[in-house]
C-alpha positions in Angstrom: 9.9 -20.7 -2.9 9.6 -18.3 -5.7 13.0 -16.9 -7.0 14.0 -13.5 -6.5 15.7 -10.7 -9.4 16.9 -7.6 -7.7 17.0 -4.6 -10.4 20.4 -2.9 -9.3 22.6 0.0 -10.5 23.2 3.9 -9.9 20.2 6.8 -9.3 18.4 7.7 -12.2 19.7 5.2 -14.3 15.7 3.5 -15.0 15.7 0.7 -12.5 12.2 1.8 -11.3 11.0 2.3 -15.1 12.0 -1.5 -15.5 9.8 -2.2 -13.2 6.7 -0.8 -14.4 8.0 -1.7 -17.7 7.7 -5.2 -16.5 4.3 -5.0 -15.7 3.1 -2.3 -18.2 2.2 -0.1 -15.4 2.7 2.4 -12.9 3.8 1.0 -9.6 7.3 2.6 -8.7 7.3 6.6 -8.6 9.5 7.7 -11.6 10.7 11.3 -12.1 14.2 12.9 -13.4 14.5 14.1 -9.3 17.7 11.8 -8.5 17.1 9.4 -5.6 13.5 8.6 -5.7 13.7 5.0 -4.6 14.9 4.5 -0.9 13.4 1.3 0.0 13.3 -1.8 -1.7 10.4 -2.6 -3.7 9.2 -6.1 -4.0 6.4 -7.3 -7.0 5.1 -10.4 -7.9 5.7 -10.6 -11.8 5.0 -13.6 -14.3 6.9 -13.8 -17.4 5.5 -16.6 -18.9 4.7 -19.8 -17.0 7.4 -18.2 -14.2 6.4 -16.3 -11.4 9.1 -14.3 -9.7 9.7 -12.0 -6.9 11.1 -8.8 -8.4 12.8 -6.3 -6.1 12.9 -2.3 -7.2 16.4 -1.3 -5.2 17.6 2.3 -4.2 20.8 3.9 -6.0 24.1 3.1 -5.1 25.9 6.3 -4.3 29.1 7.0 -3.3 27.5 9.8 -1.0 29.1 9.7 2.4 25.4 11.1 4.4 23.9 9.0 6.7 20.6 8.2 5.5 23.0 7.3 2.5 25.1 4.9 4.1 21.9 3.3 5.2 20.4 2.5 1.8 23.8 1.4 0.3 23.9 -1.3 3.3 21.0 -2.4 3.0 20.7 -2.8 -0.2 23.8 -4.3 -0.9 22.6 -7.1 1.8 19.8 -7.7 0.1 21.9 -8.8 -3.0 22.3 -12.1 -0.6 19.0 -13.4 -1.0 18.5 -13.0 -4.8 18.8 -15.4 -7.7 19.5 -12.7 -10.2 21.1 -9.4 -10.7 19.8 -7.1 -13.4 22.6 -4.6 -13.6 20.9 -1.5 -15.2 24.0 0.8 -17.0 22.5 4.2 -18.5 23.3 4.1 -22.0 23.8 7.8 -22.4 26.4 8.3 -20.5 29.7 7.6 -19.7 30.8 4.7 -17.1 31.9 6.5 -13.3 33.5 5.8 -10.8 30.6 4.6 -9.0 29.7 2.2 -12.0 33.1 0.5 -11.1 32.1 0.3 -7.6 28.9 -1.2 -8.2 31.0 -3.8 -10.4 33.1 -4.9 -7.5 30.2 -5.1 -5.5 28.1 -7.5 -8.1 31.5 -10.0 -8.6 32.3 -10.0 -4.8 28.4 -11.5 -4.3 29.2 -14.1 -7.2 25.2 -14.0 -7.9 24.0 -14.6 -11.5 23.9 -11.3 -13.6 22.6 -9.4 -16.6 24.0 -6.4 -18.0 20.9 -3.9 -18.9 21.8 -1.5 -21.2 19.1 0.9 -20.8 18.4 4.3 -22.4 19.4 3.2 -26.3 16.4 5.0 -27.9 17.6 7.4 -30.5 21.7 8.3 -29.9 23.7 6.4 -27.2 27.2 5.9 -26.2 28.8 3.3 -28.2 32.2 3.7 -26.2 30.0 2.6 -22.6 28.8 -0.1 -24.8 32.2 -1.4 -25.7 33.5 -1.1 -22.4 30.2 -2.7 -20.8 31.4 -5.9 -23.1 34.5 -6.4 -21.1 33.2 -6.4 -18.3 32.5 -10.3 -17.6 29.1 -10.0 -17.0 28.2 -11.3 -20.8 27.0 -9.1 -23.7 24.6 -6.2 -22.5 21.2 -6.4 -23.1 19.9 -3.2 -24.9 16.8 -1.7 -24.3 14.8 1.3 -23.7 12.1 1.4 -21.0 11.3 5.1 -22.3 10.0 3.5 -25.8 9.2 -0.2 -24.7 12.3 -1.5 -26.7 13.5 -4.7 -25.5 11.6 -5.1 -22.7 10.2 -8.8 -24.1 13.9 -9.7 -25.4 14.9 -9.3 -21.6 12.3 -10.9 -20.2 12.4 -13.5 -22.5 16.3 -14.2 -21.6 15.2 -14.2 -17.7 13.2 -17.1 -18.2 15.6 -18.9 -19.9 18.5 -18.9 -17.3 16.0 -18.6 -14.3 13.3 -20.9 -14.6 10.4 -20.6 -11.5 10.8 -23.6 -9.4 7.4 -22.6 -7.8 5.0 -24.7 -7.7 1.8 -22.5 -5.8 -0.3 -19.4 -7.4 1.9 -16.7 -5.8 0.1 -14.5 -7.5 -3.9 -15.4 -6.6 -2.7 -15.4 -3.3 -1.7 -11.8 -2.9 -5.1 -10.7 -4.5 -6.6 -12.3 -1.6 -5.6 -9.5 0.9 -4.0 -6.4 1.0 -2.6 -3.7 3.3 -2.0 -0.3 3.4 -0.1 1.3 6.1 -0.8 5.2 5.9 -0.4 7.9 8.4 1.2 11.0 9.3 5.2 11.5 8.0 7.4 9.6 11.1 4.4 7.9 12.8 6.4 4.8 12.4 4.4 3.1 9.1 8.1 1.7 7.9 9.1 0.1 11.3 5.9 -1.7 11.6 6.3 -3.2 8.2 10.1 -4.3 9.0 8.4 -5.9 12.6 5.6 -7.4 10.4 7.9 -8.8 7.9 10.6 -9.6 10.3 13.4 -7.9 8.0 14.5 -4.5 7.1 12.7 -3.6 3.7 11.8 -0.4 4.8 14.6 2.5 5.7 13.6 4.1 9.2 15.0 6.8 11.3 13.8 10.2 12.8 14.1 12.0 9.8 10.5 12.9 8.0 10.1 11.3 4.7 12.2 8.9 4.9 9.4 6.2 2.7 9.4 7.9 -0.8 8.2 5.5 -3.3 5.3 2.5 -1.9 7.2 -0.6 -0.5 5.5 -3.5 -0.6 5.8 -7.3 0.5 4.0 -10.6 1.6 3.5 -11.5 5.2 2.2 -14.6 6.5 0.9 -15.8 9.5 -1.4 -17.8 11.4 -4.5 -16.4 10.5 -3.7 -14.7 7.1 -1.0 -14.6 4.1 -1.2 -10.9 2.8 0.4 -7.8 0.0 1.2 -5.2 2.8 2.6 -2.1 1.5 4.4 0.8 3.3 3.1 4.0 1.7 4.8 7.7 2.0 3.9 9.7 4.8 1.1 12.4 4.1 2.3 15.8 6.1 1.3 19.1 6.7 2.9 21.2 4.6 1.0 22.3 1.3 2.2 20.7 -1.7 2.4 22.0 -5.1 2.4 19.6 -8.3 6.3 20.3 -8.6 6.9 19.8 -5.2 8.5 16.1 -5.3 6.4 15.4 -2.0 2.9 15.6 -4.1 3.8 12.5 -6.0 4.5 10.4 -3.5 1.2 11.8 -1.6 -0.8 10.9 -4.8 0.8 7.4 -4.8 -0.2 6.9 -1.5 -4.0 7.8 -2.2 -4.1 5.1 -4.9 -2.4 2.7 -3.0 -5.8 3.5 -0.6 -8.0 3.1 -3.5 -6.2 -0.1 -4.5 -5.5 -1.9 -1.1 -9.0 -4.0 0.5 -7.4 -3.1 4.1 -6.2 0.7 5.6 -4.0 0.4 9.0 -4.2 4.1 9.9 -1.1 4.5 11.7 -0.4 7.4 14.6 2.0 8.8 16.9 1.0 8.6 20.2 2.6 12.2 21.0 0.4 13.6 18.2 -3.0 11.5 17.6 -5.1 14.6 18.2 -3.4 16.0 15.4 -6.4 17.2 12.0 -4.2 16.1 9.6 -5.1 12.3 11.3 -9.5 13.0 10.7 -8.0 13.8 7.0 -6.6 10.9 6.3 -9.8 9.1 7.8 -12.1 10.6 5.8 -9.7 10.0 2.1 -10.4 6.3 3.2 -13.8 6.6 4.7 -14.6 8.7 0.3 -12.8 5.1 -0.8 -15.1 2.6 1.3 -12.2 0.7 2.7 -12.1 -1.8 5.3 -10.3 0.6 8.2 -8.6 -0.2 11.4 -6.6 2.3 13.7 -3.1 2.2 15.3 -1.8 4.0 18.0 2.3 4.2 17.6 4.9 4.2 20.2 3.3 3.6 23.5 6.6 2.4 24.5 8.0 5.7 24.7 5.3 6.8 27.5 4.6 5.2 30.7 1.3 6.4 31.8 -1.5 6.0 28.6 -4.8 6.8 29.2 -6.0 4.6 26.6 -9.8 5.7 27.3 -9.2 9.0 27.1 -7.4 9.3 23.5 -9.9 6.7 22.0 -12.6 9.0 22.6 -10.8 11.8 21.8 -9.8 10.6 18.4 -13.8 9.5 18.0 -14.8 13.2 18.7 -12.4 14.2 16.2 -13.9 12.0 13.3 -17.4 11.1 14.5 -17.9 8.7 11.9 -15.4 6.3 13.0 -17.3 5.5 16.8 -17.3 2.2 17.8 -13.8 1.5 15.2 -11.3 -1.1 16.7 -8.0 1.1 17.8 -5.0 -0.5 19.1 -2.2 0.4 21.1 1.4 -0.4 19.7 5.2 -0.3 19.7 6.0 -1.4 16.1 9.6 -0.9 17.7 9.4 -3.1 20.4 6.6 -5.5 18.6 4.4 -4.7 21.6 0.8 -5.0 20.7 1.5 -6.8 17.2 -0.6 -10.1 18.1 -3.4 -8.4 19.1 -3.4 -5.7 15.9 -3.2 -9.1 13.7 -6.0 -10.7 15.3 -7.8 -6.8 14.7 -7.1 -6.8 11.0 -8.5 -10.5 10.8 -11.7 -9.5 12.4 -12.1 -6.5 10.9 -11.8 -7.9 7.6 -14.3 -10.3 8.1 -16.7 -8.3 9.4 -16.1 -5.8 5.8 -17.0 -9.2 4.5 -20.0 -10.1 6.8 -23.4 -10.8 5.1 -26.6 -10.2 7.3 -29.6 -11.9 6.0 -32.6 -10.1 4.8 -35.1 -11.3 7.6 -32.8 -10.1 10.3 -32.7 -6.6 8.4 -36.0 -6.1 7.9 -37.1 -7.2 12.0 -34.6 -4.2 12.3 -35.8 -1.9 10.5 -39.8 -2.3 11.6 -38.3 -2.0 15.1 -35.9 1.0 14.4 -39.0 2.7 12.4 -41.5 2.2 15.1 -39.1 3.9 17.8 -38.1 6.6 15.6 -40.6 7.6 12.8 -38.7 9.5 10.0 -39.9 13.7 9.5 -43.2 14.0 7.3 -43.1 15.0 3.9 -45.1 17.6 3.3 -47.8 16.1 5.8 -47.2 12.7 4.1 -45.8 9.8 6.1 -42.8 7.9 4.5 -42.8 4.3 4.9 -39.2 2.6 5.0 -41.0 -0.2 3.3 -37.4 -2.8 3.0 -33.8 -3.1 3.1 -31.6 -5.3 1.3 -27.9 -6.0 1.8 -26.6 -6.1 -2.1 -22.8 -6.2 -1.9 -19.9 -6.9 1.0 -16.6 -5.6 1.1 -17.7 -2.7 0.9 -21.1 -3.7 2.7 -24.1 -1.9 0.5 -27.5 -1.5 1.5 -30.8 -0.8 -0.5 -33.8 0.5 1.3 -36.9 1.1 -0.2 -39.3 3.7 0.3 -42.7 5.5 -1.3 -41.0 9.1 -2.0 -37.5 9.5 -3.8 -34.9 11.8 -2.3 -36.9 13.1 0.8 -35.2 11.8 3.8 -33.2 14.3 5.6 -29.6 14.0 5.9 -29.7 13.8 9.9 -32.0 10.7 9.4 -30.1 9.0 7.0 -27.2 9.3 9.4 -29.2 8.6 12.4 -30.2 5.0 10.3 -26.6 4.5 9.2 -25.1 4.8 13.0 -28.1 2.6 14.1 -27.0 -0.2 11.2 -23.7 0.1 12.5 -24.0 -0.3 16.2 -27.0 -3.0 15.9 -24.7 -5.3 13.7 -21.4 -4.8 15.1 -19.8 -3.1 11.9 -16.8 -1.6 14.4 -17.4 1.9 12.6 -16.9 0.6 9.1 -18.0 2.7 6.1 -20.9 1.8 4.5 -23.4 2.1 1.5 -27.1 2.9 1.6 -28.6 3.8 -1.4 -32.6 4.9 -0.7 -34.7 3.6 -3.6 -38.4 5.0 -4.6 -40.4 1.5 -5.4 -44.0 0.7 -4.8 -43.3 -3.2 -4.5 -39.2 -3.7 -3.3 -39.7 -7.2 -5.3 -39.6 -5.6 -9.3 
């Protein structure tokens, strides 16, 4: 089992720069907007020959709110099933009344912990220095996440007094597969993740915008083991690049670009909504394996199942013949039958179709259905290739370059689709000018 470090402390004080310090990039939302991290964060990291599980936590705030009081559960909880504490102090500032909190709450789990004494570039306070000495927790560990200082020295210590005891490639496994759940603010992507998982990473409630920063974890089940990530909610409302809502929407579209699989997720009272064909098409323009999700069914007793599936396909044309599934990510109603969805429709992202069986298609589909003239000319489809899966990629060959009409080129597309079962996946087909297909 790989050991976990939970990076702990106050808002603002750089536990989500430690992070992507750690792995010298960009994976936890950082900004001087107090708060930012809500949920907790989990990341395979290897320091060394270890490979742990490290855990980005929210703030600890002596806020008395109820979102608030959620997050400071939790998070303490979570302190139960980790093998190490980094305590992250900000070394600019003096120690609060919440700092001495946070200390009670560290002893009373008698866990293993380092002091991080973050923020030392330049000027800090030598007096929260001294006093962090006294402390019990051993001398603090000074670094600066904003200048890369120290960040090997820590890591370096870690591995010392918390040596891996895992024996598998964590780490090639989660490259294997990986989910994004995106949707619509409040369509539920959080409490599918906890059901998924089986615990509460995720904060939920029926506030909007509850999921800031990405959380992510690793499920496993019968069929699969798997990265899924919880992304922030994309919403209505226009967003400027101050508005704190952008960043997290940006995150979100490179956790698309990133992730192999996209569980669009929606809420059933609002499927027909156009922010939903939006969100389609961002991961239609990324080629990613895509599968549908409609939220809450538990809340309505009559569902005319038929009836919203095709309205959602006249909404987004491009997605006919898509797998869509009915769920209560509350209740887990529907959940076997969405895993079993994924599996297939992962494998058919990977599916191979030889280049006989293409090319009897294509004679047959061209003898039905001639494409236009050009110019009085006849163009001859002369071969198709498949060159590439996951994204599936097509070449077809033909005797003029750029003359085939858009609503042909769709017309073969939807054919390729239906006639190999691609369940409405995006695809590549890139029309080639070539008097012999076999240069």
């Amino acid at each position: 089992m790989t050991k976990k470090i939970i990076i702990f402390g106050k808002p603002n004080v750089g536990k989500s720069s430690l992070l992507n310090s750690f792995l010298g990039k960009q994976v936890a939302v950082v900004n001087n907007y107090e708060g930012l991290t809500r949920d907790l964060k989990e990341i395979k990291l290897k320091i060394y020959e270890n490979t742990y599980t490290v855990v980005d936590s929210p703030g600890i705030t002596s806020c008395n709110s109820l979102i608030e009081k959620k997050i400071k559960k939790k998070t303490i909880l979570s302190l139960e099933k980790c093998n190490l504490i980094l305590l992250v102090i900000d070394g600019k500032k003096n120690l609060t009344s919440e700092d001495l909190e946070i200390f009670k709450i560290i002893r009373k789990s008698k866990k293993k912990t380092l002091l991080v004494f973050n923020k030392t570039e330049g000027k800090f306070n030598e007096t929260t220095l001294n006093e962090c000495k006294n402390l019990g927790f051993g001398l603090p560990i000074k670094i600066s996440t904003a200048h890369m200082q120290g960040i090997d020295h820590l890591k370096h210590i870690i591995s010392e007094i918390l040596p891996s005891s895992n024996n598998e490639n964590d780490l090639e496994e989660v490259k294997k597969l990986s989910i994004a759940i995106v949707g619509k603010t409040n369509s539920g992507k959080s409490t599918l993740l906890n059901s998924l998982k089986g615990e509460n990473l995720s904060i939920t409630g029926d506030l909007p915008n509850l999921t800031r920063d990405a959380v992510e974890t690793t499920i496993k089940n019968n069929l699969f083991e798997s990265r899924i990530i919880d992304t922030a909610g994309f919403n209505k409302s226009r967003s400027g690049e101050h508005n704190i809502n952008y960043l997290f929407a940006e995150q979100t579209k490179k956790k698309i670009r990133l992730s192999r699989v996209i569980l669009v997720l929606m809420d059933i009272d609002d499927y027909f909504e156009r922010i939903h064909s939006k969100i389609i098409n961002l991961v239609y323009e990324e080629n990613r394996c895509i599968i549908l999700a409609v939220n809450k069914i538990d809340e309505k007793k009559n569902i005319a199942e038929k009836a919203i599936i095709n309205k959602i396909y006249s909404l987004t044309p491009q997605i006919r013949g898509l797998p869509i599934y009915f769920i209560s990510a509350k209740k887990k109603i529907g959940l076997d039958s969405l895993i079993l969805g994924i599996k297939k429709q992962y494998d058919t992202w990977n599916k191979r179709i030889s280049t006989g069986k293409l090319n009897s298609w294509l004679q047959m589909l061209i003898k039905k259905n001639p494409p236009p003239l050009y110019n009085g000319k006849l163009i001859k489809l002369k071969y198709i290739v498949q060159v590439s899966t996951s994204p599936p990629k097509f070449n077809i060959f033909l005797n003029f370059r750029d003359v085939l009409k858009n609503q042909y080129k769709r017309f073969i597309e939807n054919k390729l689709k239906i006639n190999f079962e691609m369940n409405g996946l995006p695809l590549k087909i890139i029309y080639k000018k070539s008097d012999n297909p076999y240069e």
